[in-house]
N, CA, C and O of each residue as an XYZ file, in Angstrom:
660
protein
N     -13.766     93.337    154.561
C     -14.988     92.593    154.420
C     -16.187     93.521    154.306
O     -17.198     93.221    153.671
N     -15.959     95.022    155.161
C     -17.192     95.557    154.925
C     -17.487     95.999    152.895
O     -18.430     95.996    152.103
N     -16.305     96.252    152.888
C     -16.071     96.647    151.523
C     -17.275     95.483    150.592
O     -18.233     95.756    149.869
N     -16.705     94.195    151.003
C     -17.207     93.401    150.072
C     -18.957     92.772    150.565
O     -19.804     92.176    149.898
N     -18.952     93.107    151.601
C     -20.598     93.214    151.779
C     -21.592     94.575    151.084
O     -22.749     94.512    150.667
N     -21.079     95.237    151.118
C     -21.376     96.748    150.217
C     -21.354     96.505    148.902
O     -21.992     97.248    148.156
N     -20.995     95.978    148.652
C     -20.211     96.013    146.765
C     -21.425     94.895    146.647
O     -22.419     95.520    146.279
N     -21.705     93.680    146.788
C     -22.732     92.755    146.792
C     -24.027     92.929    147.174
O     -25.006     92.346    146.708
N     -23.996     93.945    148.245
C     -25.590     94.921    148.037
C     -25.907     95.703    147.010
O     -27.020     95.831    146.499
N     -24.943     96.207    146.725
C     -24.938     97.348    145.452
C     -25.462     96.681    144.080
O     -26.395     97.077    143.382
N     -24.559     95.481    143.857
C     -24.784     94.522    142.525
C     -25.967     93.951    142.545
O     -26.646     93.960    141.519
N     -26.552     93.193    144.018
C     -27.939     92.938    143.642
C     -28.996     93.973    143.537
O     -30.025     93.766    142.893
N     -28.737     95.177    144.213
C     -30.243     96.080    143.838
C     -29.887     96.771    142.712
O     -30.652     97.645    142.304
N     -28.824     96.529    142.114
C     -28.590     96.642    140.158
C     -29.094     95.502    139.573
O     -30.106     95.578    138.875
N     -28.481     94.366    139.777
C     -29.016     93.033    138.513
C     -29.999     92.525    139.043
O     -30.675     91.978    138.172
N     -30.616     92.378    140.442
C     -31.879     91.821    140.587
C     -33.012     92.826    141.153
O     -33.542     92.837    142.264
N     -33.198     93.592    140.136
C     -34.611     94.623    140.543
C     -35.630     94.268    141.463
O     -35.975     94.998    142.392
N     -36.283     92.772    141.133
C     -36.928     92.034    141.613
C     -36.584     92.320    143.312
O     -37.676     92.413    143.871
N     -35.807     92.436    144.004
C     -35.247     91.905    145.110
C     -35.940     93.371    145.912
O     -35.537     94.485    145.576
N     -37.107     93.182    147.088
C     -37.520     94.547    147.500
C     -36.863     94.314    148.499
O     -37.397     94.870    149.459
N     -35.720     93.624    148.857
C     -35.202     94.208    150.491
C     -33.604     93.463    150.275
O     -33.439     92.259    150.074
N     -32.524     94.476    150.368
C     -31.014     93.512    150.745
C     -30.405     94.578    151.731
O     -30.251     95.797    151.662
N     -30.135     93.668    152.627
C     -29.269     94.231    153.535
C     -28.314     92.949    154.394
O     -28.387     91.720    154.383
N     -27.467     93.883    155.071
C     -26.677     92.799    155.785
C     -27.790     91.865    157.258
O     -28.407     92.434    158.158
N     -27.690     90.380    157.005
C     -28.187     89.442    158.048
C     -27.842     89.781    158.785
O     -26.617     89.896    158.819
N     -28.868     90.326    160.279
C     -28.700     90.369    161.600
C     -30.113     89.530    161.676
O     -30.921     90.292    162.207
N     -30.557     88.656    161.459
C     -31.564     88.448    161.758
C     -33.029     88.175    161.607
O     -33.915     87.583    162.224
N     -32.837     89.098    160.154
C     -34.510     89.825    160.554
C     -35.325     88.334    159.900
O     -36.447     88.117    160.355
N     -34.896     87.571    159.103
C     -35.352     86.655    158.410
C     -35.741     85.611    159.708
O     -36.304     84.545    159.457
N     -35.476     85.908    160.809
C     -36.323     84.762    161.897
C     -37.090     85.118    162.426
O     -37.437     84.333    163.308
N     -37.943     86.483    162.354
C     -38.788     87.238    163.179
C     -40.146     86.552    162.434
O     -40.488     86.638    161.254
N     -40.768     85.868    163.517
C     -42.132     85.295    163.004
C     -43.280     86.280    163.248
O     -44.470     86.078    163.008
N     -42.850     87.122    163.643
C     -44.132     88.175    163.898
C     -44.966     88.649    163.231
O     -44.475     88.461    162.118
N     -46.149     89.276    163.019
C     -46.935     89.414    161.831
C     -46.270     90.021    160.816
O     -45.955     89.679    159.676
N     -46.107     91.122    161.562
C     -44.996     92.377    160.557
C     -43.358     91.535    160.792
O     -42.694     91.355    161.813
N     -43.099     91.124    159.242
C     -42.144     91.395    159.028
C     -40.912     92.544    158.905
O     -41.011     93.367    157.996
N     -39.707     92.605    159.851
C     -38.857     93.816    159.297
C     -37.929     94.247    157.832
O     -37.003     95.033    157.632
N     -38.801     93.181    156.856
C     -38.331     93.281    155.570
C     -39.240     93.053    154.674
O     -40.292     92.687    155.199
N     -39.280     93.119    153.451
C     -40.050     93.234    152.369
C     -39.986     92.393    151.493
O     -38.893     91.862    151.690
N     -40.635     91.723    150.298
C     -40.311     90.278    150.161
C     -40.701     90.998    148.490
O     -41.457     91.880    148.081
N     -39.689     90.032    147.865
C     -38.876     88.860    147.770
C     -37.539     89.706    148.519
O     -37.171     90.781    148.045
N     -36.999     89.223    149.486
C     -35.233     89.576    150.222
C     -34.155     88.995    149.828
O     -34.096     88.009    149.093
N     -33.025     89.748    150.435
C     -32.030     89.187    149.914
C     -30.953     90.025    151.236
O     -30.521     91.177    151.276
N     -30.762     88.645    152.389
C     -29.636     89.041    153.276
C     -28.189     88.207    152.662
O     -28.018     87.281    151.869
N     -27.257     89.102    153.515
C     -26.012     88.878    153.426
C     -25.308     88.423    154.595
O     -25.650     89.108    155.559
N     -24.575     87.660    154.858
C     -23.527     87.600    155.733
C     -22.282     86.888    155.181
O     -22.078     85.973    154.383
N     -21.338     87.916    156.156
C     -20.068     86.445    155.926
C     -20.170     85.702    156.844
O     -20.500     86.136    157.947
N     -19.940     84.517    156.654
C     -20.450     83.518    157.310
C     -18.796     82.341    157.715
O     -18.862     81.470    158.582
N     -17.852     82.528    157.119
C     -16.440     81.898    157.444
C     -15.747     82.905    156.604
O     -16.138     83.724    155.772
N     -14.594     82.578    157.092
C     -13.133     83.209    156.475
C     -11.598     82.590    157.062
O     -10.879     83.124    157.906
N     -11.467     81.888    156.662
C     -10.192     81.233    156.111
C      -8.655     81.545    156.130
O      -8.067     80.997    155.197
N      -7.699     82.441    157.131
C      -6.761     83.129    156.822
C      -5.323     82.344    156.426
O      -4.953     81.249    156.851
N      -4.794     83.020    155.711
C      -2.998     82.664    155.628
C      -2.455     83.789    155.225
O      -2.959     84.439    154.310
N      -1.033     84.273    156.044
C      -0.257     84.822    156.140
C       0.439     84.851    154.513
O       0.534     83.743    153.985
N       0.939     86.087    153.683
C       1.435     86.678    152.825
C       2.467     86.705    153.150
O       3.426     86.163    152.600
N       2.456     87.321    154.071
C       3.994     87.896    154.675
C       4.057     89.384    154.607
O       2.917     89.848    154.581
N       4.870     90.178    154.574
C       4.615     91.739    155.533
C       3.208     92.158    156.147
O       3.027     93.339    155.850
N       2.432     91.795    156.685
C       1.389     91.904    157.518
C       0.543     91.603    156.471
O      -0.486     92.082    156.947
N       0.214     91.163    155.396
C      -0.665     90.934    154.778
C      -1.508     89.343    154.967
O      -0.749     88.394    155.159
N      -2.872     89.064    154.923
C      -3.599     88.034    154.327
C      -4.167     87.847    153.451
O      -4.313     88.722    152.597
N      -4.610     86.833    153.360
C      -5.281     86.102    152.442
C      -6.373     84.830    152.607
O      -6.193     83.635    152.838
N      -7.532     85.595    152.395
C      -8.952     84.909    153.583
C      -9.620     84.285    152.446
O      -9.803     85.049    151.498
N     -10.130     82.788    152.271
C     -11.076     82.465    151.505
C     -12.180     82.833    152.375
O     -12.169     82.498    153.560
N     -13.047     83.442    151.910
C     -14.386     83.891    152.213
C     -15.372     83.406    151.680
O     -15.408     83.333    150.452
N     -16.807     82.786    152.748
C     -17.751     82.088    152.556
C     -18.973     83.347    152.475
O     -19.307     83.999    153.464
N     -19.304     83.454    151.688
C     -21.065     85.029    152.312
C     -21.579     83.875    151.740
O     -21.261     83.020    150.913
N     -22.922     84.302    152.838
C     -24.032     83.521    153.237
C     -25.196     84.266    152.620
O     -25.632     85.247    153.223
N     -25.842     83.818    151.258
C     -27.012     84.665    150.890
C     -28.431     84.158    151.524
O     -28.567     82.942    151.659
N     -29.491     85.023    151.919
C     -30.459     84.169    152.354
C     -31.172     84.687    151.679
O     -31.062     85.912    151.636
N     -32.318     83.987    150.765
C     -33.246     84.490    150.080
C     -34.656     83.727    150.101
O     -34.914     82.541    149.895
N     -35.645     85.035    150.483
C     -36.504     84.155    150.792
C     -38.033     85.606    150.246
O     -38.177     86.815    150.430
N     -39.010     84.255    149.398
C     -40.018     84.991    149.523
C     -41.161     84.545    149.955
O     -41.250     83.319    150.028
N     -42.374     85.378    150.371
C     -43.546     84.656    150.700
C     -44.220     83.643    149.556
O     -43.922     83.696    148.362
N     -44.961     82.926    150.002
C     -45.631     82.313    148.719
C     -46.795     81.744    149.055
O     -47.234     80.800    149.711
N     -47.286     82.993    148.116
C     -48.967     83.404    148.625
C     -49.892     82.012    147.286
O     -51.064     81.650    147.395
N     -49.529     81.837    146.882
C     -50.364     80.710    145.746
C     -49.566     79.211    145.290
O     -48.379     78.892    145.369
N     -50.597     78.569    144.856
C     -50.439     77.346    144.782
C     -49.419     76.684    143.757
O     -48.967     77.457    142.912
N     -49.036     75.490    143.716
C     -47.923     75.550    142.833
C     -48.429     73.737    142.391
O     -47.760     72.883    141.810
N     -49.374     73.684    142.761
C     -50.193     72.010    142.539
C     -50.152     72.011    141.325
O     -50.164     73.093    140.738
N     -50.089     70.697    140.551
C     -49.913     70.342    139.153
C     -51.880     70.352    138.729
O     -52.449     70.204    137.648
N     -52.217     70.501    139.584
C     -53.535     71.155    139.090
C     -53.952     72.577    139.145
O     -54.975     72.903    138.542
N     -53.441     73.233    139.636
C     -53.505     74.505    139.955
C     -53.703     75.155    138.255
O     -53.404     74.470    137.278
N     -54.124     76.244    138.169
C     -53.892     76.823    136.387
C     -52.824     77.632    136.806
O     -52.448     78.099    137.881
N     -52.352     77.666    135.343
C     -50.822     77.758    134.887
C     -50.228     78.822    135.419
O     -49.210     78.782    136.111
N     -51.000     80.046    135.035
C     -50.475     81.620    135.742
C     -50.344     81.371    137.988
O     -50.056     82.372    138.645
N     -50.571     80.167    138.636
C     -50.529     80.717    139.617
C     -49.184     79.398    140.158
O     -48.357     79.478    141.066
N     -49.430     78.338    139.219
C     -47.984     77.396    139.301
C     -46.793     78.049    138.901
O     -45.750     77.572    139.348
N     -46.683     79.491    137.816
C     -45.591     80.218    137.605
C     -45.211     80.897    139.010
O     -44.122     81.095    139.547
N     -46.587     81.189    139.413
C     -46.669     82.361    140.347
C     -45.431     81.627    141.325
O     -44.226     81.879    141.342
N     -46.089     80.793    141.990
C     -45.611     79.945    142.698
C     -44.227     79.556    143.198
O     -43.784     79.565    144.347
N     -43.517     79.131    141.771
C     -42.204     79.169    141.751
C     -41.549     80.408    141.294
O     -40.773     80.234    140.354
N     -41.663     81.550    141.701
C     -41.233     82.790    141.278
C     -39.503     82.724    142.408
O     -38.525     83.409    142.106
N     -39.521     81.979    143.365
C     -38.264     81.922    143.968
C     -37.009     81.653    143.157
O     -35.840     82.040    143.160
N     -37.828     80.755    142.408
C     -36.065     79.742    140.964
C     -35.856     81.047    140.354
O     -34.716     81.508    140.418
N     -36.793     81.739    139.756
C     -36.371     82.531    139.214
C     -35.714     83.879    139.702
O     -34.957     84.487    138.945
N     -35.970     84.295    140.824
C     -35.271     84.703    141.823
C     -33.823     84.346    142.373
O     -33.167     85.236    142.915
N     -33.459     83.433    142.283
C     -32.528     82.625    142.570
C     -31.183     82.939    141.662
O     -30.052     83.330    141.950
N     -31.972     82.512    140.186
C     -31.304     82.591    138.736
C     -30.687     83.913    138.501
O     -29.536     84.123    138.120
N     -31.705     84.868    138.809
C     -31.296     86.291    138.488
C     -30.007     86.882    139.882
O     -29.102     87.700    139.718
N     -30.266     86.333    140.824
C     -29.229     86.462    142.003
C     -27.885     85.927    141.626
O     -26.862     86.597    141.766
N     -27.904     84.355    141.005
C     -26.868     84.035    140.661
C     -26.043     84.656    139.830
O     -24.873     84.939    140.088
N     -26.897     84.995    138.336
C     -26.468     85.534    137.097
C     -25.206     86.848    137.430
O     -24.141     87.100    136.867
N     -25.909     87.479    138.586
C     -25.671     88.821    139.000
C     -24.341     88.676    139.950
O     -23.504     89.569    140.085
N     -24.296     87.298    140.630
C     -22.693     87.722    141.485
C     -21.853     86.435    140.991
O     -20.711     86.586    141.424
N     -21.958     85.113    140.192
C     -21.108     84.342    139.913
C     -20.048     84.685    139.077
O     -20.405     84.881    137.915
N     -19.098     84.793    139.253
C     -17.890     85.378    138.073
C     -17.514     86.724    138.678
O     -16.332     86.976    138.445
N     -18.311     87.942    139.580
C     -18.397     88.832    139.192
C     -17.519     89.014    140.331
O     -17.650     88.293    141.320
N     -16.543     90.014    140.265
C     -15.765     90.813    141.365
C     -15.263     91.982    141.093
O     -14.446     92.374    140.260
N     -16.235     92.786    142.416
C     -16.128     94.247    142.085
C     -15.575     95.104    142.968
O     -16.163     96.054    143.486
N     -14.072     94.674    143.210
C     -12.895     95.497    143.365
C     -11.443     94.216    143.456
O     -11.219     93.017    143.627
N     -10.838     95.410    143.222
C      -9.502     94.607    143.197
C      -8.763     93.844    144.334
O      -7.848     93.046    144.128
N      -9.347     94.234    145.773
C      -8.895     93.304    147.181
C      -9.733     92.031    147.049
O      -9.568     91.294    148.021
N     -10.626     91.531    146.088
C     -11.131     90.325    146.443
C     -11.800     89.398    145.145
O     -12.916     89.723    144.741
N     -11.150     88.344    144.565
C     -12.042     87.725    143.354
C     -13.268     87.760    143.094
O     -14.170     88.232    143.787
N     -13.323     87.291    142.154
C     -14.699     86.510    141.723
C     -15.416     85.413    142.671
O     -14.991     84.379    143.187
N     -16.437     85.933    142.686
C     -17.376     84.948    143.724
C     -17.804     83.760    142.849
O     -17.990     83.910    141.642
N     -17.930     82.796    143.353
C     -18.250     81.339    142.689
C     -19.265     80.597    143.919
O     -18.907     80.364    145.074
N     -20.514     80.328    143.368
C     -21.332     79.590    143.930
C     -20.975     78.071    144.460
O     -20.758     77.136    143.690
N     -20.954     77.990    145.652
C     -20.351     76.990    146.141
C     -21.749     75.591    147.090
O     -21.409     74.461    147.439
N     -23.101     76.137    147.258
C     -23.530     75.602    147.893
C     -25.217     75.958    147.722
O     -25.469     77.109    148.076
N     -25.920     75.493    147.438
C     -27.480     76.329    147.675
C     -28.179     74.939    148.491
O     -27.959     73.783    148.130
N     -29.098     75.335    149.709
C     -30.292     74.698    150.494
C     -31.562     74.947    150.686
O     -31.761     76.136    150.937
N     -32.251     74.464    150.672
C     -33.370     74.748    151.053
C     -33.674     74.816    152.887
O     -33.454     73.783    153.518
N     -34.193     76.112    153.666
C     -34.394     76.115    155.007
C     -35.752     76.065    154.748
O     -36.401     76.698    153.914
N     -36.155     75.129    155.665
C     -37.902     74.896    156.121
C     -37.958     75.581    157.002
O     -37.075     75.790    157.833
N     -39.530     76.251    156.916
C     -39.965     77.311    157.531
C     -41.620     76.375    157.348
O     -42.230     75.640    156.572
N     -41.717     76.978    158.538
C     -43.802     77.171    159.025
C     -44.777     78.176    158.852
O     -45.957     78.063    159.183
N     -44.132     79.394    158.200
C     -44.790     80.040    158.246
C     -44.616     80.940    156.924
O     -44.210     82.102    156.899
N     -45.022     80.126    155.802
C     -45.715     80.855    154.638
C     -44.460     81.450    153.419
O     -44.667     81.935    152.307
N     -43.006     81.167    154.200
C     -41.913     81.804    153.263
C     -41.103     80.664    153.283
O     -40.678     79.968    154.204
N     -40.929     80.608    151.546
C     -39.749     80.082    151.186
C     -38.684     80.799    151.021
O     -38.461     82.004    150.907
N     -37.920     79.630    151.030
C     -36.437     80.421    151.918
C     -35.257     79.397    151.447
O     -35.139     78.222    151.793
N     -34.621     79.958    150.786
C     -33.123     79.376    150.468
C     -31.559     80.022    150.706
O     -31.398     81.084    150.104
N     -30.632     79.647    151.326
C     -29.512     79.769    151.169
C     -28.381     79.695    150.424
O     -27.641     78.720    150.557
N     -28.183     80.372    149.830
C     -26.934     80.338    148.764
C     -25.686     80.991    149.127
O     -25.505     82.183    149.376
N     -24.577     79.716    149.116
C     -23.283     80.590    149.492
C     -21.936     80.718    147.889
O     -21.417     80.071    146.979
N     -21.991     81.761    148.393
C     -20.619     82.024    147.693
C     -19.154     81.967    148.316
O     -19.172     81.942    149.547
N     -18.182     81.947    147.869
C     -17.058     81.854    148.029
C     -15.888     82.593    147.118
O     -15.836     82.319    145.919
N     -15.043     83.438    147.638
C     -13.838     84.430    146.950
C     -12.554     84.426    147.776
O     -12.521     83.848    148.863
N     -11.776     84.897    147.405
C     -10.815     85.132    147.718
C     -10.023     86.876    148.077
O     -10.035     87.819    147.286
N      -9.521     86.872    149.205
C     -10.155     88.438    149.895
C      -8.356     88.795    150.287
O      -7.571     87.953    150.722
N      -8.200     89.487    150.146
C      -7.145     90.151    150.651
C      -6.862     91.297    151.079
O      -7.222     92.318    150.495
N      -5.867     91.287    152.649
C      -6.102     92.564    153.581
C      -5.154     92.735    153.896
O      -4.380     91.992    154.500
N      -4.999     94.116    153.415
C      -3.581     94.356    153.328
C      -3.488     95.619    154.795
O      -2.350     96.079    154.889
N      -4.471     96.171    155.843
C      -4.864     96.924    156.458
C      -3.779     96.566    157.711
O      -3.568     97.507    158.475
N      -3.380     95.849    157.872
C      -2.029     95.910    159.359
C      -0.924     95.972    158.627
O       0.082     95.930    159.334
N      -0.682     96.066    157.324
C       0.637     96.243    156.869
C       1.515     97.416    157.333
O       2.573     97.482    157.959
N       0.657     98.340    156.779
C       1.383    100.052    157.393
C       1.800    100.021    158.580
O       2.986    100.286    158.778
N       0.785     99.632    159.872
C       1.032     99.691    161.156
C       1.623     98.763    162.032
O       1.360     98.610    163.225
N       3.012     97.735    160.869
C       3.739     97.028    161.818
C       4.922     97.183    161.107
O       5.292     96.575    160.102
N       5.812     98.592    162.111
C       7.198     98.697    160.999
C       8.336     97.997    162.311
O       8.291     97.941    163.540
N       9.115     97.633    161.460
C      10.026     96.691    162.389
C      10.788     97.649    163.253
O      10.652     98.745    162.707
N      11.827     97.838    164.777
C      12.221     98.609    165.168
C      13.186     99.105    164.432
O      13.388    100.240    164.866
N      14.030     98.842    163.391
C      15.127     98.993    163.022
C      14.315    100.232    161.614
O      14.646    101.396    161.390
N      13.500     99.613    161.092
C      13.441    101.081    160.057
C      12.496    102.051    160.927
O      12.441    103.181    160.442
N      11.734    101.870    162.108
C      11.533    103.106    162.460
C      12.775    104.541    163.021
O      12.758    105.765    162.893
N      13.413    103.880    163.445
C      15.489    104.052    164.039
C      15.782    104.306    162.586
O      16.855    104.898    162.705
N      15.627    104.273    161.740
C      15.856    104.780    160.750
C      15.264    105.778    160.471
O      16.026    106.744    160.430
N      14.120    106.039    160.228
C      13.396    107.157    159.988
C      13.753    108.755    161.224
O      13.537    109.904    160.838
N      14.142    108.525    162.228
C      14.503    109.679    162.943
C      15.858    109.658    162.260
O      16.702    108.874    161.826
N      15.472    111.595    162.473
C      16.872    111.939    161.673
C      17.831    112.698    163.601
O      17.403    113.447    164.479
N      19.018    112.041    163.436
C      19.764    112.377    164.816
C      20.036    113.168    164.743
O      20.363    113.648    165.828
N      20.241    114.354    163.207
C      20.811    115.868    163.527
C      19.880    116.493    164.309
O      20.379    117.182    165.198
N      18.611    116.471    164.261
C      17.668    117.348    165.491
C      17.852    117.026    166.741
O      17.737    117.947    167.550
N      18.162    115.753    167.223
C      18.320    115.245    168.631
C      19.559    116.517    169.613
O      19.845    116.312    170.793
């Protein structure tokens, strides 16, 4: 999983330039304090569920939910009276959004885990000046990492050779 939180940071500060802050969600997106610990327009990550079933020789197979949170301030008006350059301004999040999507739907960048497919977007209300949406994705992840380290007793008894004994 760390793999695939890395690989999805990487892709958005490639396809969405726009994006001045991605890192993995611990948080920082609830800190109401003046100073924010991120830079806006953001873009956190989490996995947020995972799903397991057994392969068989120690392997799984996790549908995986990441949790995008994206959120920017929004410093101008977006009123159907407002003039035109500050109603664009305004909704600069959709387009934010669009370019986030463009950048991870279909896309899977390594071979332990599919293509991510947009499964869910919300809107979170906030009081204080940032819009803020959630977008989840969903893939399919496979971990093959306890395989090596569960050999049955009989081929380890195999592997010693008895002429040294």
């Amino acid at each position: 999983m760390k793999q695939l939180l890395e690989d999805i940071q990487q892709r958005l500060l490639a396809e969405a330039p726009k994006l001045k802050y991605v890192d993995e969600d611990w948080g920082q997106l609830s800190y109401y304090e003046p100073h924010h610990p991120v830079q806006y327009p953001a873009a956190v990550i989490n996995v947020s569920k995972v799903v397991w079933q057994n392969m068989g020789k120690h392997v799984q197979q996790g549908d995986v939910s990441i949790a995008l949170q994206i959120a920017d301030i929004k410093l101008t008006n977006s009123s159907g009276k407002a003039p035109a350059t500050q109603r664009n301004q305004a909704f600069n999040i959709f387009d934010l959004l669009t370019h986030v999507h463009m950048a991870l739907h279909g896309w899977a960048g390594n071979r332990h885990y599919g293509p991510l497919v947009r499964t869910n977007t919300q809107r979170i209300k906030r009081d204080d000046g940032i819009i803020h949406y959630e977008v989840v994705y969903s893939c399919s992840l496979i971990d093959n990492a306890a395989e090596t380290t569960h050999e049955r007793k009989e081929d380890v008894e195999a592997k010693i050779d008895i002429s040294k004994i």
